[in-house]
C-alpha positions as CSV (number, residue, x, y, z in Angstrom):
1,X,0.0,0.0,0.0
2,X,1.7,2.9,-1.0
3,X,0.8,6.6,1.0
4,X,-2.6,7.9,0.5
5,X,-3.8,4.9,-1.5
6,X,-6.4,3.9,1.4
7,X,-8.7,6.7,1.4
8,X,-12.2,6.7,3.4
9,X,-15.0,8.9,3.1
10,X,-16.6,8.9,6.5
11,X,-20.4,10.5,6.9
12,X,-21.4,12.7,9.6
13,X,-24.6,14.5,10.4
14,X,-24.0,18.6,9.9
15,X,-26.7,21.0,11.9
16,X,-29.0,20.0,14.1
17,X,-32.2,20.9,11.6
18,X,-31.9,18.0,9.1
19,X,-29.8,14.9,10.6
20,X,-30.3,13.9,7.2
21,X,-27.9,15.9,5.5
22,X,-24.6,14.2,5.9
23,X,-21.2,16.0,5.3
24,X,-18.3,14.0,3.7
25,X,-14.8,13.8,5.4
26,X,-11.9,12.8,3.5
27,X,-9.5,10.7,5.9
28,X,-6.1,9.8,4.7
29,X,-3.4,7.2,6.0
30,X,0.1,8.4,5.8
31,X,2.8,6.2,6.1
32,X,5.7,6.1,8.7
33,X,9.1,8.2,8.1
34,X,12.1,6.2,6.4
35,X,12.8,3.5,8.6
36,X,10.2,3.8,10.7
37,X,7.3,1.7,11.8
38,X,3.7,2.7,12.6
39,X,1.2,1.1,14.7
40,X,-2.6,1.7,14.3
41,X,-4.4,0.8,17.6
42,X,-7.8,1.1,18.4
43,X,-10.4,-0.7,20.8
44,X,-13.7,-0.6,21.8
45,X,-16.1,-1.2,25.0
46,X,-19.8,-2.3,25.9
47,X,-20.4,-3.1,28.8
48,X,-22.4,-6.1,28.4
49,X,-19.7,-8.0,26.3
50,X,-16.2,-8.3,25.9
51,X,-14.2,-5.4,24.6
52,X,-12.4,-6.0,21.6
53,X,-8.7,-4.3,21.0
54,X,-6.3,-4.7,18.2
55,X,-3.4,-3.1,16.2
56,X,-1.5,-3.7,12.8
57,X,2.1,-2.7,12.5
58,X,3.5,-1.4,8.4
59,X,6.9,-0.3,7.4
60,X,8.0,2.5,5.4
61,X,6.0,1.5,2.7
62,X,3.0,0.7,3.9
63,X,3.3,-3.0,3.6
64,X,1.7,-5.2,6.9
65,X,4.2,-6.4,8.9
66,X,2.1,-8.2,12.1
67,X,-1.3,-7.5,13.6
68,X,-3.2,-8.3,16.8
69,X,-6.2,-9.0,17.9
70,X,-7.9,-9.7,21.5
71,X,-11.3,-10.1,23.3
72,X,-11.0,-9.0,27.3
73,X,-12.9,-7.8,29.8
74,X,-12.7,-4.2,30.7
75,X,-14.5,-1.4,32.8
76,X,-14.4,1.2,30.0
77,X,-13.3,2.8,27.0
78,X,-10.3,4.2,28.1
79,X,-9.1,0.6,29.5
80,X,-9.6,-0.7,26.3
81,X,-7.5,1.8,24.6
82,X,-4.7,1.5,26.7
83,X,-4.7,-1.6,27.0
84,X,-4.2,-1.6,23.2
85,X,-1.6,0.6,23.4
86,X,0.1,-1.8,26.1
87,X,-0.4,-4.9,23.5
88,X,0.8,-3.2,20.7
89,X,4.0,-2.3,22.3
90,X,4.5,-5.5,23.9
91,X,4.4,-6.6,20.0
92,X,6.6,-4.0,18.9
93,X,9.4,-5.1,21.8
94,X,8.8,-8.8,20.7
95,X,9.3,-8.0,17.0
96,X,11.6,-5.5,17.4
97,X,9.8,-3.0,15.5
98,X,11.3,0.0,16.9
99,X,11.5,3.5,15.4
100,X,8.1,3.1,15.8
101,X,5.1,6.1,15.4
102,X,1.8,5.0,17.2
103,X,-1.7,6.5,15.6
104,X,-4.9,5.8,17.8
105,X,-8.1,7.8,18.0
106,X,-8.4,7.7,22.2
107,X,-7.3,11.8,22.6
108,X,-6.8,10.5,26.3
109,X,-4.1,8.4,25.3
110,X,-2.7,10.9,22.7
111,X,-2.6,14.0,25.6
112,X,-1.9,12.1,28.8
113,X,2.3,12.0,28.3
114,X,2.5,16.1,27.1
115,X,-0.1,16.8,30.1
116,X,2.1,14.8,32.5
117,X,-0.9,12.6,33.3
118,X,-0.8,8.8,33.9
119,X,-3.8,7.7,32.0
120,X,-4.2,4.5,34.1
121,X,-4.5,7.3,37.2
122,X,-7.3,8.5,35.3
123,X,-9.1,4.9,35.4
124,X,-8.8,4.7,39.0
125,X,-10.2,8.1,39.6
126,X,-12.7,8.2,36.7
127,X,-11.5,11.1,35.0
């Protein structure tokens, strides 16, 4: 897969007057710097079933390299996430897959090293 050849058009409802009318996003994948890795995580959480997590790991250019995938039980969303983050670098120590560049979508997990907050912190305390 070479950089910008998986392209999604994700929907989203625009105004609050028609929920209808859908505005189109244009969402791009870029690929990792020369001699890099990247690791895509995401997970997700309902509370009446397990929560799902998983990652895939590509090189430079944009070829799959390993995946994961798990079913666990979690207390939320947040768990879930990090707990994806945790498995995907687990992978990456195991596979030595290291300069490695981490994408997710949890903004918790994204801010909580620049705000100097342990995420897990934020489990116990519900934040």
């Amino acid at each position: 897969m070479q950089d910008g050849n998986l392209n999604t058009i994700l929907t989203a409802p625009t105004g609050f007057s028609n929920p209808l009318k859908k505005k189109h996003i244009k969402v791009k994948w870029h690929k990792p710097p020369k001699g890099w890795y990247k690791l895509n995580i995401d997970a997700s959480f309902n509370k009446n079933q397990p929560s799902s997590l998983g990652g895939v790991f590509r090189n430079t250019n944009g070829s799959w390299t390993v995946g994961f995938t798990k079913a666990i039980h979690t207390n939320g969303a947040l768990e879930s996430e990090l707990l994806a983050l945790v498995e995907g670098l687990t992978t990456a120590q195991e596979w030595n897959l290291f300069p490695l560049e981490i994408e997710t979508d949890c903004i918790q997990v994204v801010n909580a090293p620049e705000e100097g907050r342990d995420p897990e912190a934020q489990l116990q305390t519900g934040e």
